[in-house]
N, C-alpha and C positions, 0 to 999 in steps of 0.2 A: 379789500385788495389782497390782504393776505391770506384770506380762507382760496381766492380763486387761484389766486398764486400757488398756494400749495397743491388744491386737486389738478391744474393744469399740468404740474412740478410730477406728480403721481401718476397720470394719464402718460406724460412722458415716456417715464419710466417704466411704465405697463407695458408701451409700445416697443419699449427698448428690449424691453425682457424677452415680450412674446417674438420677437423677430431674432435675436438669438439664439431662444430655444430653437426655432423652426429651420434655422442655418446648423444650429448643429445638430438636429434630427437627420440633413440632409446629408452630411458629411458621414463618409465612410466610417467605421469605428473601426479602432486599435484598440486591443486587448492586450496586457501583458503581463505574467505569471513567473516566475523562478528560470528565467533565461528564455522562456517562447514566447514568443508574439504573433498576434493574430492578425491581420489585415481583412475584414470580411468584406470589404470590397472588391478586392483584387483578388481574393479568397487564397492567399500567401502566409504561409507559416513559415515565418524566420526563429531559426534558434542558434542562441549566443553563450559563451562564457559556460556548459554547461557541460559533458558528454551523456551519450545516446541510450539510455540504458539497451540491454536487450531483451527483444517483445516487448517496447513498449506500450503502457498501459493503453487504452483508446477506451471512449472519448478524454480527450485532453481538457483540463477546465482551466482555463486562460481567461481572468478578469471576468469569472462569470458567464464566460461563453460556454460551451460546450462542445469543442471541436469535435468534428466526426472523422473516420479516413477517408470517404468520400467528399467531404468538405472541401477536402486541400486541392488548389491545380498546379499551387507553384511551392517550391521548395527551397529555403534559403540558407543551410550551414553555414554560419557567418564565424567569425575573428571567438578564441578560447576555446573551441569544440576537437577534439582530436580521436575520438571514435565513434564509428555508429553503431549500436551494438545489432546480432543476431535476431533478423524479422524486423528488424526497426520500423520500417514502411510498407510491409507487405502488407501486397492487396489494397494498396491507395487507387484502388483504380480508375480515381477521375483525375490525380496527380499528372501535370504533362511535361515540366518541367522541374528537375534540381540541379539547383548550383553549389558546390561542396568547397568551400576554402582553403587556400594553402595550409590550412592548421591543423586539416586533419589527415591523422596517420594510417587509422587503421579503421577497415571495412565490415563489419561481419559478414557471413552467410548467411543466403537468404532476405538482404536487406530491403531489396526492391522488388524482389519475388512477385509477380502478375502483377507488376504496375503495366494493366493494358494498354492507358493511354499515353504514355511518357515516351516521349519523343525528343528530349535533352536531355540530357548527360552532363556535367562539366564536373570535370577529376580534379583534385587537385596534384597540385605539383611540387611534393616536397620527396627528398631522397627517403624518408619513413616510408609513403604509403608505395610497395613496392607490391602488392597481390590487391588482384580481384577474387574474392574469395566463391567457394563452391554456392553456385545456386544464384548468386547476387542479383542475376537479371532475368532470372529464368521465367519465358511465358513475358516476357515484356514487348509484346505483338506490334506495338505503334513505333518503334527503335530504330531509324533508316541510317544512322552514321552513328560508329565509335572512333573515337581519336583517342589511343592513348600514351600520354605523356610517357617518357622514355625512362622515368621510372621504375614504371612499372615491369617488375621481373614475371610473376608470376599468375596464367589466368584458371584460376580454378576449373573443376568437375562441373560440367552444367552449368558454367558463368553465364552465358549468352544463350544456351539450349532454347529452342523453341522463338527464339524471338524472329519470326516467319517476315517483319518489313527490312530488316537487316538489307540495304543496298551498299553498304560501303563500310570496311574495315581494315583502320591501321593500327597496327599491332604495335610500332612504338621500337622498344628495347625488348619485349617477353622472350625470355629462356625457354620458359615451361609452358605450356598448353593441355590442360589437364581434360578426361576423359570427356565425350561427348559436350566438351564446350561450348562448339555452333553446331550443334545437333541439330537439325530441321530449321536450320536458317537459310528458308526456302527463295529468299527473293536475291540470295547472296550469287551475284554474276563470276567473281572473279577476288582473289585473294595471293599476296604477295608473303608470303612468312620474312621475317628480319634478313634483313639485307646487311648489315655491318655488327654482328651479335652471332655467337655461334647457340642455336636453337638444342639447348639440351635435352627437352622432353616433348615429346607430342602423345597424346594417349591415345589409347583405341576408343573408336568411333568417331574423331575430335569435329572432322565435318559431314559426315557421314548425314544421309538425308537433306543434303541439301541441294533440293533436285534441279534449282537455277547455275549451279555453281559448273562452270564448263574449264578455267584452266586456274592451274595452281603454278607460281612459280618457287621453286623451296632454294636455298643456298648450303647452309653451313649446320650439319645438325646430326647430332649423335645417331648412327644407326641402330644400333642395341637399343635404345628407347625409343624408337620411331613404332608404335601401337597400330595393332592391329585392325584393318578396316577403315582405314583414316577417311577415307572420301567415299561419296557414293559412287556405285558402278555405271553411272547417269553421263558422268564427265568425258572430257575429250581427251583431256592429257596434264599431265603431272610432268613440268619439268623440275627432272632429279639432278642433282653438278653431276658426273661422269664418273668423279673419284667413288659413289658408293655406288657399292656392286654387290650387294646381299642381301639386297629387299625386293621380294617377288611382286607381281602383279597383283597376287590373291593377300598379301598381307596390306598391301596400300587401300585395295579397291572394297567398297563394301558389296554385300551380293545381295541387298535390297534399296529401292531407290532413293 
């Protein structure tokens, strides 16, 4: 009785074993490394408690995984992270979402640079992260809405350039709109610059090429730094407030489409 006892006791346990193993064969794996974690299911890279070096290293080795930049589709800056550094993400190009937490401050350039499929955005919102820096989205082709928190003072050189699914952009609080910013942000209909913020810089070319784009409406904004070529010569009309009266046709209008 006790020898079947025990192979029956063992047979059990065999069965118990193998059907565990095979449940967590099935189950998605979590990988986790010096503040990243991998999600290879969801194929989501969260990173915690850590800041972003810049350029960082690729592939990332998280629990034995081997992260690729193509790997990633979601992006999750979570709670301790307070910069990303310069190139951090560039060229994740199957990347389609990131979400960035109130904790961080500061952005570098270049960071998302040809994320072609990334189609979310989420900024965070603290009085620190106050610039989108030169380059950050540039060539980021799948981008159809920016919202940016009021924040944000300043939108770098070539922030947004090239990003051609662009249908909708609020600008928030931005002072400054630095040179060819929505540069060929071709699907762009229409565009309000700040409404209760007086706009201190717009650079030359800032929407220039953007052959969708037909009216602007501008308010309150330094004419000494209002750059040359602002818009393409494609558009309908530029309404300017009445009180400036020193900016020509040939300094607003670009004279390529």
């Amino acid at each position: 009785m006790n020898v079947k006892t025990i192979k029956t006791n063992d047979m059990n346990k065999k069965g118990i074993l193998t059907i565990v193993m095979i449940a967590m064969l099935a189950m998605p794996m979590e990988a986790r490394a010096d503040g990243f974690s991998w999600d290879a299911g969801t194929k989501t890279l969260t990173v915690t408690g850590t800041d972003i070096a810049k350029d960082l290293a690729w592939p990332i080795a998280i629990g034995g995984t081997s992260v690729q930049k193509t790997d990633v589709d979601h992006l999750v800056i979570g709670s301790g992270v307070t910069s990303i550094g310069d190139g951090a993400f560039k060229k994740c190009t199957n990347l389609k979402t990131a979400t960035l937490s109130n904790d961080v401050r500061s952005m570098g350039s270049s960071a998302f640079y040809g994320c072609t499929s990334l189609t979310t955005i989420n900024f965070p919102q603290n009085e620190d992260f106050t610039r989108i820096q030169n380059s950050a989205f540039y060539d980021c082709t799948s981008l159809t809405t920016i919202t940016l928190p009021n924040n944000v003072d300043i939108i770098g050189d070539y922030a947004f350039c090239g990003c051609s699914g662009l249908t909708s952009v609020d600008l928030g609080g931005v002072k400054e709109i630095g040179k060819q910013a929505f540069y060929g942000c071709s699907s762009l209909p229409t565009i309000s610059l700040p409404t209760t913020l007086y706009l201190e810089k717009i650079g030359n070319n800032a929407f220039a090429s953007c052959s969708s784009l037909q009216t602007v409406r501008t308010y309150y904004f330094n004419e000494n730094n209002f750059g040359n070529r602002v818009f393409s010569s494609s558009m309908k009309g530029v309404i300017i407030p009445s009180i400036i009266t020193n900016i020509t046709k040939a300094e607003i209008f670009a004279t390529f489409p």
